[in-house]
C-alpha positions as CSV (number, residue, x, y, z in Angstrom):
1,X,83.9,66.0,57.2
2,X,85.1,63.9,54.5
3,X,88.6,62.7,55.0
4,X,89.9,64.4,51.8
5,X,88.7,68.0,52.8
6,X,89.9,67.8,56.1
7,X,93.7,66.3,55.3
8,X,93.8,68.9,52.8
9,X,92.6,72.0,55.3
10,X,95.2,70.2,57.6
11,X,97.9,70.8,54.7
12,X,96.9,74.1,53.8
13,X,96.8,74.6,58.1
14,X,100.6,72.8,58.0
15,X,101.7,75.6,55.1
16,X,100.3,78.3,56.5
17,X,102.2,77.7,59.9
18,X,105.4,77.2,58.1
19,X,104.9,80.5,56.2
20,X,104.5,81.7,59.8
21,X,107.9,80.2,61.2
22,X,109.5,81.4,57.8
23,X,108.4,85.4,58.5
24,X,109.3,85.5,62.1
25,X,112.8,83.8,61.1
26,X,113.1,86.7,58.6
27,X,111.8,89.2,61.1
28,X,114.4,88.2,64.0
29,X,117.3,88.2,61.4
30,X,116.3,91.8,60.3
31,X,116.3,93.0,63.8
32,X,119.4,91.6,64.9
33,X,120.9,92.8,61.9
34,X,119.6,96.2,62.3
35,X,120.5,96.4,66.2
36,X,123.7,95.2,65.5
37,X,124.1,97.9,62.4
38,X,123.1,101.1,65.2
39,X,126.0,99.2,67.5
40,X,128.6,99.5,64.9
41,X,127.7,103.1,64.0
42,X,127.5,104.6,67.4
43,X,131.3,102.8,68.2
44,X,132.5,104.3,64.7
45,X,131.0,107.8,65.9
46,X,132.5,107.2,69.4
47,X,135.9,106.6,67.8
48,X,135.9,109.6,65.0
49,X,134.8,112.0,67.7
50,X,137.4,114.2,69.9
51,X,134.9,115.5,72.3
52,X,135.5,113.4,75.7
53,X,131.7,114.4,76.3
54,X,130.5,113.3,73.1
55,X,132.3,109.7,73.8
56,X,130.7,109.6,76.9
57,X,127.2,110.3,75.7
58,X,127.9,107.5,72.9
59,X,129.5,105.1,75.5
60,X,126.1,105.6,77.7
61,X,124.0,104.9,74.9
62,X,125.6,102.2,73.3
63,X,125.5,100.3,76.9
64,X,121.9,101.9,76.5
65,X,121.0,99.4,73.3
66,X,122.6,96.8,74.1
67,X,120.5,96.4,77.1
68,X,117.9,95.9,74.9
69,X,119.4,93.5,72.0
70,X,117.0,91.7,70.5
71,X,119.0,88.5,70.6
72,X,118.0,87.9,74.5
73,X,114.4,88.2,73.7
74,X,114.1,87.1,70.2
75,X,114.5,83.2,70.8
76,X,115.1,81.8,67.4
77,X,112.4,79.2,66.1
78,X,113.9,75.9,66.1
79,X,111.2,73.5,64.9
80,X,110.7,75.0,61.5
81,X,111.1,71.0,60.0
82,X,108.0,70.0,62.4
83,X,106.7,73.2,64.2
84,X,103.7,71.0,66.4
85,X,102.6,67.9,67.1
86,X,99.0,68.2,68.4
87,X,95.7,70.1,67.9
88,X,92.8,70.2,69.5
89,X,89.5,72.3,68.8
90,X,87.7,74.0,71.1
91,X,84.2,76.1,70.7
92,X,84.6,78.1,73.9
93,X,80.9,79.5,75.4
94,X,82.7,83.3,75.3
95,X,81.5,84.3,72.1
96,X,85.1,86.2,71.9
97,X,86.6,83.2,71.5
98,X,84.4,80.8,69.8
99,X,85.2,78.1,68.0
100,X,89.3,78.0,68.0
101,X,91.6,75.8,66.9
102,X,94.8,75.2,69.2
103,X,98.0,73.9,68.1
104,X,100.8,72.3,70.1
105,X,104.7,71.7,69.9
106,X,107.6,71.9,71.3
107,X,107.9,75.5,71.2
108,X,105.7,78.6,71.2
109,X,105.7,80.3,68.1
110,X,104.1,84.0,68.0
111,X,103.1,86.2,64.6
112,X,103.0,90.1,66.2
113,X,100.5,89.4,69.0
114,X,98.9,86.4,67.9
115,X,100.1,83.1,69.0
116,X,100.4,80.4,66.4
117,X,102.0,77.5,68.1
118,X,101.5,76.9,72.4
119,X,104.6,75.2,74.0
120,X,103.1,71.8,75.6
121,X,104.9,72.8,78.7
122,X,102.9,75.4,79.0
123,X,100.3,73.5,81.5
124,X,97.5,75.9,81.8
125,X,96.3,76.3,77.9
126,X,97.6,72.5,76.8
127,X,95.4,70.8,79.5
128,X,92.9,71.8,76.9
129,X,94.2,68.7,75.2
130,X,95.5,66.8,77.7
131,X,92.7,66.5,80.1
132,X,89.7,66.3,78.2
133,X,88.8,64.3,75.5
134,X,87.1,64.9,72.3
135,X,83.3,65.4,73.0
136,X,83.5,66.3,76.8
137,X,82.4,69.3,77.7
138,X,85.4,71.3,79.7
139,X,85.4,73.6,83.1
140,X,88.5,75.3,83.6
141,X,90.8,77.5,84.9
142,X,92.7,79.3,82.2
143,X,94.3,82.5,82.8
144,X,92.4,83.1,85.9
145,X,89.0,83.0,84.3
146,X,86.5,79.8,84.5
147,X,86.6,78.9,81.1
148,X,83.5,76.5,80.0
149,X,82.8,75.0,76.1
150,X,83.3,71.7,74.4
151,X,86.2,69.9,73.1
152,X,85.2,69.6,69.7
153,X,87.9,67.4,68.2
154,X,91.6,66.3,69.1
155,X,94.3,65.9,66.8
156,X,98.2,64.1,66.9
157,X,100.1,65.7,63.5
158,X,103.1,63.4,62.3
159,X,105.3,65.7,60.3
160,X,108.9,65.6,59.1
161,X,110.6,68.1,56.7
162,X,107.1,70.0,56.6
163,X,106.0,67.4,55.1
164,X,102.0,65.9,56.9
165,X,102.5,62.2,56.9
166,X,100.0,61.1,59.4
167,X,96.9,62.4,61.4
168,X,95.4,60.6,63.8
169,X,92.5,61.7,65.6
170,X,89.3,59.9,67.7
171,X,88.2,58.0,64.6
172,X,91.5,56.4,63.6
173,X,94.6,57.1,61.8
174,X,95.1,58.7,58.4
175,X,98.7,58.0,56.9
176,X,100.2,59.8,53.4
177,X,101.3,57.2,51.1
178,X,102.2,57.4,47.3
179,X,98.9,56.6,46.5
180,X,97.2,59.4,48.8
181,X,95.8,59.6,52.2
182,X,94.3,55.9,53.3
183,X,92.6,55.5,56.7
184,X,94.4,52.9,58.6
185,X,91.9,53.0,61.8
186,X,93.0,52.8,65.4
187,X,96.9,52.4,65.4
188,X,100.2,53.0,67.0
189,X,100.4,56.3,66.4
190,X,104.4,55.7,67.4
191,X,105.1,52.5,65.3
192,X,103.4,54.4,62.0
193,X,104.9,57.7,62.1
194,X,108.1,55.9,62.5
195,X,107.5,53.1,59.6
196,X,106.6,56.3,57.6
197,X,109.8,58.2,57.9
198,X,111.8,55.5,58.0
199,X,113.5,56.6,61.6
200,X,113.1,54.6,64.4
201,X,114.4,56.3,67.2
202,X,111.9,57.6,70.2
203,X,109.3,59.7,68.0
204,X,107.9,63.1,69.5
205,X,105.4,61.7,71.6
206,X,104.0,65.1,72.7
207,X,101.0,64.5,71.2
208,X,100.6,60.8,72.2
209,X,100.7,61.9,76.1
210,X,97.7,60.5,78.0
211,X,95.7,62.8,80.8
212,X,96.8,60.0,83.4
213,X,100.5,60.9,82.2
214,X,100.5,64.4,82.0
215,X,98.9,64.8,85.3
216,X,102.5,63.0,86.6
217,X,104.4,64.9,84.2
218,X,102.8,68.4,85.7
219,X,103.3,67.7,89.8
220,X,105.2,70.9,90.7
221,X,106.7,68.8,93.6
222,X,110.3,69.3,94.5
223,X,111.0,66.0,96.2
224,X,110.5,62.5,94.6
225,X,108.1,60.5,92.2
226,X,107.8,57.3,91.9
227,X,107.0,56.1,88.5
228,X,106.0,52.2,88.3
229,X,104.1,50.1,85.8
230,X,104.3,47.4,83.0
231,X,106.2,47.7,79.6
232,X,105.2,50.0,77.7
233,X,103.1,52.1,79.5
234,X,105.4,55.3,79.0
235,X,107.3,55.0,82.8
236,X,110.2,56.9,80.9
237,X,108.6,59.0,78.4
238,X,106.6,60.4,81.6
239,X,109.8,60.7,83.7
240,X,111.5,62.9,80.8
241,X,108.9,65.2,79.9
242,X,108.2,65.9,83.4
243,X,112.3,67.0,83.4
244,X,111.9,69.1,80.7
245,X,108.6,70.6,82.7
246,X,110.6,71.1,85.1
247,X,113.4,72.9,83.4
248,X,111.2,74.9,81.6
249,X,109.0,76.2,84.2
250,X,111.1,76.5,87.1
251,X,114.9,77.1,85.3
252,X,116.0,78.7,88.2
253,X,115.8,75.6,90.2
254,X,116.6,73.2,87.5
255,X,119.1,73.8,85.9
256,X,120.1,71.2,82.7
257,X,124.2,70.9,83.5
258,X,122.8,69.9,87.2
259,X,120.5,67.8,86.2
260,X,121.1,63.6,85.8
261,X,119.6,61.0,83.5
262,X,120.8,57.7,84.5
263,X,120.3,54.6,82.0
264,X,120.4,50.9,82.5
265,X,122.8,50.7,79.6
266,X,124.7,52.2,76.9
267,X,122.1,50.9,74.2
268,X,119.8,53.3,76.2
269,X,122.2,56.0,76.8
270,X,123.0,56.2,73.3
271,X,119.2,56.0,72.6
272,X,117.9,59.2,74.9
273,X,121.2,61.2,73.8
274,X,120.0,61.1,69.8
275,X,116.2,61.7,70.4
276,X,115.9,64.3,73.5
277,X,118.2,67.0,72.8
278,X,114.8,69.3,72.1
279,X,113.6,67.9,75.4
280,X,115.9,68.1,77.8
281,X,118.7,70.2,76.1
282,X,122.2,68.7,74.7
283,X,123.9,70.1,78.5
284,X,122.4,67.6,80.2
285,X,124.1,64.5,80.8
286,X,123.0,61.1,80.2
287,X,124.7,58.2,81.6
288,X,125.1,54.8,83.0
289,X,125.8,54.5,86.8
290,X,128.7,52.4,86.4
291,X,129.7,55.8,83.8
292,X,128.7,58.7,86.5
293,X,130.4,57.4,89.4
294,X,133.6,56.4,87.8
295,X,133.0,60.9,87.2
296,X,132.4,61.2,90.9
297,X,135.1,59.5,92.2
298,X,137.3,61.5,90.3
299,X,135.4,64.7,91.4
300,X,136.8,63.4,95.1
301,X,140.1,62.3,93.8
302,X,140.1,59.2,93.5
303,X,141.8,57.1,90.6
304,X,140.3,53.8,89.7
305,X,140.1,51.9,86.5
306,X,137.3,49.2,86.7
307,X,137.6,45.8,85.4
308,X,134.6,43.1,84.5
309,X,137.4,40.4,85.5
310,X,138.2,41.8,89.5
311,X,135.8,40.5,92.3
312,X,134.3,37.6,90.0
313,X,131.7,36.0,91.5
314,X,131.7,38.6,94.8
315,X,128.6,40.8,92.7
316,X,125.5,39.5,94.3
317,X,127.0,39.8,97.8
318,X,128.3,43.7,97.1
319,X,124.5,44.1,95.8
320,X,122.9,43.0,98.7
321,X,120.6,45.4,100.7
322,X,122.6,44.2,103.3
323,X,125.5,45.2,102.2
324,X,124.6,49.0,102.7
325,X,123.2,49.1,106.2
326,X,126.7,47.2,106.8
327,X,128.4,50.3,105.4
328,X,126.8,52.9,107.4
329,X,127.5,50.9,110.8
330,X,130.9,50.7,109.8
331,X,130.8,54.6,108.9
332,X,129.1,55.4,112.0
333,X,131.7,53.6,114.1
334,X,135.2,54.3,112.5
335,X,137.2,57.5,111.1
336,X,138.0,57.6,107.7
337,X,141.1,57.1,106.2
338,X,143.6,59.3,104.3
339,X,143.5,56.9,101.6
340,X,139.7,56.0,99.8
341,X,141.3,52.3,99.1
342,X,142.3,51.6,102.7
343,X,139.2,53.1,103.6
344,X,137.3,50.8,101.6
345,X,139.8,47.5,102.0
346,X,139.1,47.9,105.9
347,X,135.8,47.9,105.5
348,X,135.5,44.8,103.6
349,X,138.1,43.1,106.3
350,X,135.2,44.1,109.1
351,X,134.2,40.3,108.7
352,X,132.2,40.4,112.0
353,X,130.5,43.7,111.0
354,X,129.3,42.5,107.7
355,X,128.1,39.2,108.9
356,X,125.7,41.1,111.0
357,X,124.2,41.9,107.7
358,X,125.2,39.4,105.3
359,X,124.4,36.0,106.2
360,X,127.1,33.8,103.2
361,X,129.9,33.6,105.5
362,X,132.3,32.2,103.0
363,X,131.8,34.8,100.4
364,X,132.7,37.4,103.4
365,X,135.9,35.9,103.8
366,X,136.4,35.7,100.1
367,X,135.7,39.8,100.1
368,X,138.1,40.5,103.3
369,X,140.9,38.3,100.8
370,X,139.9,40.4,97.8
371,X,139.9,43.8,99.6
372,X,143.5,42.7,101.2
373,X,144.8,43.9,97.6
374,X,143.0,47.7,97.8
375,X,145.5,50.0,99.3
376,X,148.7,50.8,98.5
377,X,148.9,51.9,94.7
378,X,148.0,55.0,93.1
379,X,145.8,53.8,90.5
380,X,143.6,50.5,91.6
381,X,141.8,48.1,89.2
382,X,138.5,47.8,90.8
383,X,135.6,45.2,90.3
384,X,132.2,47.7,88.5
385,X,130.5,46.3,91.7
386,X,133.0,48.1,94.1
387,X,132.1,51.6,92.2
388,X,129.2,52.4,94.2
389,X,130.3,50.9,97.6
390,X,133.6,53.1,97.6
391,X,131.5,55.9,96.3
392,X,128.6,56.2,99.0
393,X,131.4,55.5,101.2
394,X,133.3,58.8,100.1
395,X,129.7,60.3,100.3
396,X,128.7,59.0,104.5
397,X,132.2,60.8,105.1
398,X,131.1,64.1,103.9
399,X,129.6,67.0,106.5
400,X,126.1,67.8,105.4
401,X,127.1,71.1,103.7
402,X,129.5,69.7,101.9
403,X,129.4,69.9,98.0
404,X,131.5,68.0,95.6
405,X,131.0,68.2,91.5
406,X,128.8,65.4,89.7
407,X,129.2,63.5,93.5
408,X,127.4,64.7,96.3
409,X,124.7,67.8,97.0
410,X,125.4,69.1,93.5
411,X,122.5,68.0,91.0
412,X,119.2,69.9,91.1
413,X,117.3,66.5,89.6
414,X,118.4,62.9,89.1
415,X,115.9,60.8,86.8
416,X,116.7,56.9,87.7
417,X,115.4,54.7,84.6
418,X,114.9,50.8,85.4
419,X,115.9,51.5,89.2
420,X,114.8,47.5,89.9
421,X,118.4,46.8,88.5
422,X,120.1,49.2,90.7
423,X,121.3,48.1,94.0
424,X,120.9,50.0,97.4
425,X,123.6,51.3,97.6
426,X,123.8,52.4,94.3
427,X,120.2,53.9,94.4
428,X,121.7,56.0,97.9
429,X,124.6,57.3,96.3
430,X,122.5,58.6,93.4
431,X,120.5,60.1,96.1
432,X,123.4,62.0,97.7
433,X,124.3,63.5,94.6
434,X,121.6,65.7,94.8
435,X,120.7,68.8,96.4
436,X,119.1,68.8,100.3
437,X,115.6,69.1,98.4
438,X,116.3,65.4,97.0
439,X,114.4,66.1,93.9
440,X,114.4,62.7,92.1
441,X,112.2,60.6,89.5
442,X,112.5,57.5,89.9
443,X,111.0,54.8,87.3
444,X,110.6,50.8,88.8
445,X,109.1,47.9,87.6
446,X,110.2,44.6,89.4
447,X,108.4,42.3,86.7
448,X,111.3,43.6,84.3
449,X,114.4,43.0,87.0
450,X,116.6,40.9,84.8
451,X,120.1,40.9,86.9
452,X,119.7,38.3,89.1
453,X,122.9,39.0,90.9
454,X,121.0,42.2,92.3
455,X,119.0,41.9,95.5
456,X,115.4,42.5,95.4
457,X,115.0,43.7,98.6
458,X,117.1,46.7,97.9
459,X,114.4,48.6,95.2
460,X,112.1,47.9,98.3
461,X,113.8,49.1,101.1
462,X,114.5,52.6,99.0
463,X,110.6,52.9,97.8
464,X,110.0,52.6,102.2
465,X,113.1,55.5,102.7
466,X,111.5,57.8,99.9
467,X,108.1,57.4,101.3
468,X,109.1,58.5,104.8
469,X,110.5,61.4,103.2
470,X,107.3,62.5,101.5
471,X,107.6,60.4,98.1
472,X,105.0,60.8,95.6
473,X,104.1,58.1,93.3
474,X,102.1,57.1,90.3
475,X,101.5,54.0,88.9
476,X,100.7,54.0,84.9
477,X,98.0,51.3,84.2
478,X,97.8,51.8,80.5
479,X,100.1,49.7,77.8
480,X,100.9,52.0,74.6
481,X,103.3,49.9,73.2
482,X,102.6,46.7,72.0
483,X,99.5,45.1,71.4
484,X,96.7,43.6,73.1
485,X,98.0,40.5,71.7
486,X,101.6,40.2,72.3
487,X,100.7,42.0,76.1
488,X,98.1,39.1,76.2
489,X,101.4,36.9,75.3
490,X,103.1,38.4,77.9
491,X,101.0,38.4,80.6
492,X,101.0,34.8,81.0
493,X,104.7,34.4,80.6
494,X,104.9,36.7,83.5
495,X,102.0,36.4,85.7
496,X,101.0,39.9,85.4
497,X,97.5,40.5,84.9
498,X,96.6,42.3,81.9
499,X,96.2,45.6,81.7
500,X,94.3,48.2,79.5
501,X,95.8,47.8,75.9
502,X,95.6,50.7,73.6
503,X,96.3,48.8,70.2
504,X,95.4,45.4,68.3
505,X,97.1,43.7,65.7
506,X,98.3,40.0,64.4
507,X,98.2,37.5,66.6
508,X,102.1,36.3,67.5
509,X,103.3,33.7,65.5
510,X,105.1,30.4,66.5
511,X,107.4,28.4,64.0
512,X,109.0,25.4,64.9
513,X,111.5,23.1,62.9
514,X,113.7,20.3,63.2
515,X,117.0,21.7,63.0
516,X,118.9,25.1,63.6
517,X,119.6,24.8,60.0
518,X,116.4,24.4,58.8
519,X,115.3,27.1,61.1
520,X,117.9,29.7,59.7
521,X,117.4,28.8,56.2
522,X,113.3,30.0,56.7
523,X,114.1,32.5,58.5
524,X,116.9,34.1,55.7
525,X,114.2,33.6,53.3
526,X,111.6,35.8,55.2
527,X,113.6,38.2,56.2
528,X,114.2,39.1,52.2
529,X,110.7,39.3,51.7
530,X,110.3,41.7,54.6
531,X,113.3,43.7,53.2
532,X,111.6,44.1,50.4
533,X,108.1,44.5,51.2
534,X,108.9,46.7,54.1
535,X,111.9,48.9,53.3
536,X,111.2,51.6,56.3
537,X,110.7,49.0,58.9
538,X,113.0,47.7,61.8
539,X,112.6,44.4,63.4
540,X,115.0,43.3,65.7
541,X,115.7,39.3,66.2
542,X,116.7,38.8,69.8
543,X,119.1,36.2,70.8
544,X,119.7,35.3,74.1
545,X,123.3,35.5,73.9
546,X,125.8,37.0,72.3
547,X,127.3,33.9,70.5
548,X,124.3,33.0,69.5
549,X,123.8,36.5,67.8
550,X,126.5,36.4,66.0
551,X,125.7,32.8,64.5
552,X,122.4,34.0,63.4
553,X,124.6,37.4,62.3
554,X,126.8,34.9,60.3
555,X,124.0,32.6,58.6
556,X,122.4,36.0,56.9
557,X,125.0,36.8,55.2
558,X,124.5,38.4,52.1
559,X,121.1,40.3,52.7
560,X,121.9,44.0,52.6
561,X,119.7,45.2,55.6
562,X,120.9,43.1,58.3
563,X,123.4,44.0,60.9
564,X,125.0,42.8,64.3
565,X,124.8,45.2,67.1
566,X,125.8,43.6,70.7
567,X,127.0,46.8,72.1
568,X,125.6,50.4,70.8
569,X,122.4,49.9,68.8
570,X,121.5,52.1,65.5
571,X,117.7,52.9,64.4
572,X,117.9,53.0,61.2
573,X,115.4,50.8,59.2
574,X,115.8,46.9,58.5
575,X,116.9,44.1,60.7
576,X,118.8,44.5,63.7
577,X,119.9,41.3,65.3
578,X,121.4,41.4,69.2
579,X,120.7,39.5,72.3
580,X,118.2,40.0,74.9
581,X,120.0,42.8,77.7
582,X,121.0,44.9,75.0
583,X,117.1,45.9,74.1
584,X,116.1,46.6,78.0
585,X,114.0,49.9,77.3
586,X,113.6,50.3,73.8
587,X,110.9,49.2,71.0
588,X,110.8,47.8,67.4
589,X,108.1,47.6,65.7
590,X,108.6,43.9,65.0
591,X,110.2,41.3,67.0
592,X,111.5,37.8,66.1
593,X,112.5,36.1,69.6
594,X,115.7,33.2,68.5
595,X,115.3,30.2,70.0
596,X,113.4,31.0,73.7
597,X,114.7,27.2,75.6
598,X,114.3,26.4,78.9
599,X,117.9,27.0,79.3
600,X,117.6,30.6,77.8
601,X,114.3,31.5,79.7
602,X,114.2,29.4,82.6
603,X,111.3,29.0,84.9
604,X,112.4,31.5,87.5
605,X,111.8,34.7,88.8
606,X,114.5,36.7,86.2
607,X,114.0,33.9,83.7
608,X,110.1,35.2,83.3
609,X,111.2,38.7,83.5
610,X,113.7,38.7,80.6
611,X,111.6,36.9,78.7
612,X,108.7,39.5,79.1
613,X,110.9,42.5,78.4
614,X,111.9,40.8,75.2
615,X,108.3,39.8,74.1
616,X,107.6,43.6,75.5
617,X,109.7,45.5,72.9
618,X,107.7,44.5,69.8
619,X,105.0,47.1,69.0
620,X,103.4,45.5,66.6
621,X,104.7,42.1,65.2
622,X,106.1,39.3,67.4
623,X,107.2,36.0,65.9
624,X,108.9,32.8,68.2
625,X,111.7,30.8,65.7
626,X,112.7,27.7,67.7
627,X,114.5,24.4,66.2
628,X,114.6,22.9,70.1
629,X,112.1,22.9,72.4
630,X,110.2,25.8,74.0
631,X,110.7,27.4,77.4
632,X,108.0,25.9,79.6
633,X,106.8,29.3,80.0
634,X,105.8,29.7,76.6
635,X,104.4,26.2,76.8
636,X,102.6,26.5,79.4
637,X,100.3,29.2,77.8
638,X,96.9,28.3,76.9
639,X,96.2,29.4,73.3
640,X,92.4,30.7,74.5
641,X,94.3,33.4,77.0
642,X,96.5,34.9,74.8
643,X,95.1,34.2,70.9
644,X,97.9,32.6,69.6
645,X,97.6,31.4,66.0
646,X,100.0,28.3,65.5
647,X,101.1,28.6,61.8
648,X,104.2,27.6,59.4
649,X,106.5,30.0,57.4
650,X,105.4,29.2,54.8
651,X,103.3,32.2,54.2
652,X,105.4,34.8,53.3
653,X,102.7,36.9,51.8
654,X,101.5,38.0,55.2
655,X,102.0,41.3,56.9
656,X,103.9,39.4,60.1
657,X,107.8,39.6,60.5
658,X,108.1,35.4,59.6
């Protein structure tokens, strides 16, 4: 089929659903206006009449229709702007069926009896799309019948404002332009649809969902799954949707004001909160640890303010696996205290207990000197690292039935995000907060651990806990993200061998010059041309440090577009500049990395993991600015692994982010 016939039966398809939406909208508001209308009349007649009988029979059938109001049943449509995402068709070998053409979204939409739009949770009619692909033949299952025929064609609809602006199916991407439809070929589906609209917050990726994901997303398993893999292979797009399967399947046993997200930082926070409302529903909370259990020690009383100055220097011994099998001895062998601060002061004056555990003897003492200022106040200024510690030690002092709000046995579901950052004892407290079924996802990938103050051991000895508890796990082997050559990039920076890459694009590009002035003066000049040639875009230059984002803030003065976000990030197109643990999690389609020294990106174990998370988080463009010289672990590439293409700024005319 010629692409211009088949975008414009896809348009006319598009209109035709939206006519659909439009008359069921119309058809719900005329019910409940009518139901509501027979309400009114019957408690008018109820009122006028002096017959106690007659009030009776009018107060019996009022409670009568109300039983049946339409507004319980008649769920109101609330994708009209983009009412699916995915199609796939199907020539089923029941002639009754025949050729058909599915469509996907976020919710089910019916017209009378026939259904228009299937709700992707709905696992037994989307694995049409999900598990097959286009030209297999399918055996299935489907509504109790073995259903056998051939998946003819499968399609991912970007649409915003009713408005078709991409189609991508098994021969490559079509994308609406001024000009018309153009065929771009095999793409990020992600990256365009967002350079399209010009919003780059987390697109609606039910259509981009991969068989290997949506068989994770789909385990009806109450306990734990594991969730582990390289950037960009969809760890927390998996770990979501398979929340909101859950909710929407089994709502009686997951319920969103019990359930848990927990982020690795406010940037991320900020991030799910403005793009999953749909998915997960805005009761749901979403939150940093440090942000919950300040909550949950308030849920058991307790009155703490936490400080970034208290316990300086004390963080990688409170992170310490060690640290919480110290805690449960000392649980298991004293009473607890009246007060949570003596409780917690004593156990950091257990010296001997905690050097059975913690081998730096000197920062023991330094904790038992620290702790010695605990007890005694009502409100205590605690170190962030303290947090968990006096929180799972609230939690070992609980009986087993025992239930305590936002703290311990009350949420149905806890997602963890980036878990490798989390400490033990952090990780165990999360754990306690949830119901005796311990339904958790957890998402891990020790490649991107970039706190080096946390222990590793910790994200191990939890995996070995959940497993003996009947953990389920899934490791995601395909990158969606970024291309095969950034990832090839990356791969050698990290060591991790490279995995199955979805997209190609430019090779990353390297500009070196002699001074920081020189190298801010090229790089204000590009980033005009790229404001101008690509007004719906958003790069993001990442700086290793704040100070230094700000000086490269400071030199760009003047170009409307750029901004400065070290703390909550915004997703709005242009040029985003911010340092490098600000972006853990999140994706743009270009990158320009500031400056990556030796001193920045040193050639350690979290040196090469920051420095593949930030190499990670372009999609499609990824461009190296340096006026000193180069981490060794860039340096140490070899330019036949990973296709780099040396080349000067020069050329401004390209399609790269200079």
């Amino acid at each position: 089929m010629m692409p211009q016939t088949f975008t414009l039966q896809e348009e006319q398809r598009l209109s035709e659903v939206c006519n659909a939406v439009d008359s069921f909208q119309a058809d719900r508001k005329k019910q409940l206006t009518d139901h509501d209308r027979k309400i009114r009349d019957l408690e008018v007649e109820r009122l006028e009449s002096v017959d106690p009988r007659e009030k009776d029979r009018l107060t019996a059938e009022i409670r009568r229709l109300s039983q049946y109001d339409p507004a319980k049943y008649l769920v109101p449509f609330e994708q009209g702007q983009s009412p699916y995402l995915a199609g796939v068709v199907i020539h089923d070998e029941d002639p009754r069926i025949g050729q058909k053409h599915l469509l996907f979204g976020k919710q089910s939409l019916m017209a009378g009896s026939q259904v228009i739009v299937v709700d992707w949770r709905k696992a037994e009619i989307s694995k049409l799309y999900y598990d097959w692909e286009e030209g297999e033949e399918y055996e299935d299952d489907i509504g109790g019948r073995e259903r056998f025929g051939m998946i003819e064609k499968k399609i991912s609809y970007g649409i915003r404002r009713r408005e078709l602006l991409t189609i991508q199916t098994g021969a490559g991407t079509l994308k609406k332009t001024d000009e018309g439809w153009v065929e771009q070929g095999r793409q990020n589906a992600s990256a365009v649809r967002k350079e399209s609209v010009g919003d780059h917050r987390m697109v609606d990726i039910v259509s981009l969902i991969s068989r290997e994901q949506f068989g994770l997303i789909t385990k009806q398993h109450g306990g734990c799954l594991y969730l582990t893999g390289g950037a960009g292979c969809g760890k927390t797009t998996v770990a979501l949707h398979r929340l909101s399967f859950l909710l929407f399947n089994q709502p009686e046993l997951f319920r969103p004001q019990r359930c848990l997200v927990v982020m690795f930082n406010r940037s991320l926070c900020d991030y799910i909160r403005q793009t999953s409302t749909d998915l997960l529903t805005n009761r749901l909370p979403v939150d940093t640890f440090h942000s919950w259990s300040a909550k949950a020690l308030r849920s058991f009383g307790v009155a703490a303010k936490f400080s970034a100055c208290q316990g300086q220097g004390l963080g990688s011994l409170k992170k310490q696996a060690g640290m919480y099998h110290a805690l449960v001895e000392y649980v298991r062998v004293t009473k607890a205290q009246d007060d949570p601060f003596a409780d917690l002061e004593a156990f950091y004056n257990r010296t001997d207990l905690l050097a059975r555990h913690l081998s730096d003897r000197r920062q023991i003492e330094r904790l038992a000197h620290s702790g010695a200022k605990l007890s005694g106040a009502q409100t205590q200024e605690l170190s962030f690292d303290d947090s968990g510690i006096l929180l799972h030690l609230l939690q070992l002092r609980c009986q087993v039935e025992d239930v305590y709000q936002e703290a311990y046995g009350w949420y149905d579901h806890i997602l963890i995000d980036e878990a490798q950052d989390l400490s033990l004892i952090e990780l165990k407290a999360l754990t306690l907060a949830t119901t005796k079924h311990r339904s958790l996802t957890v998402c891990a990938d020790e490649k991107q651990k970039i706190l080096d103050f946390v222990d590793s051991k910790g994200i191990s000895a939890f995996q070995m806990d959940l497993k003996n508890q009947g953990l389920s796990s899934g490791e995601l082997c395909v990158s969606y993200r970024s291309t095969a050559q950034i990832m090839a990039l990356a791969s050698r920076v990290s060591g991790r061998p490279v995995t199955e890459v979805v997209n190609e694009g430019p090779d990353p590009r390297f500009h070196k010059w002699d001074t920081q002035e020189e190298s801010l003066a090229h790089l204000k000049r590009s980033l005009r041309v790229l404001l101008e040639r690509e007004p719906k875009s958003l790069t993001a230059i990442i700086c290793r440090y704040k100070g230094e984002a700000q000086s490269v803030y400071a030199a760009m003065k003047g170009i409307s577009g750029v901004r400065l976000q070290t703390g909550s990030l915004s997703f709005e197109p242009g040029v985003l500049i911010t340092n490098a643990h600000q972006v853990k999690g999140l994706e743009f389609g270009g990158v320009i990395l500031w400056n990556p020294t030796r001193k920045a990106y040193p050639d350690t174990e979290i040196g090469k993991n920051l420095l593949y998370v930030v190499i990670t988080r372009a999609s499609n463009r990824l461009a190296i600015y340096h006026h000193e010289p180069l981490t060794g672990l860039l340096c140490n590439r070899s330019v036949e692994d990973v296709g780099i293409c040396r080349k000067a700024v020069g050329d401004c005319g390209n399609k790269d982010p200079d």
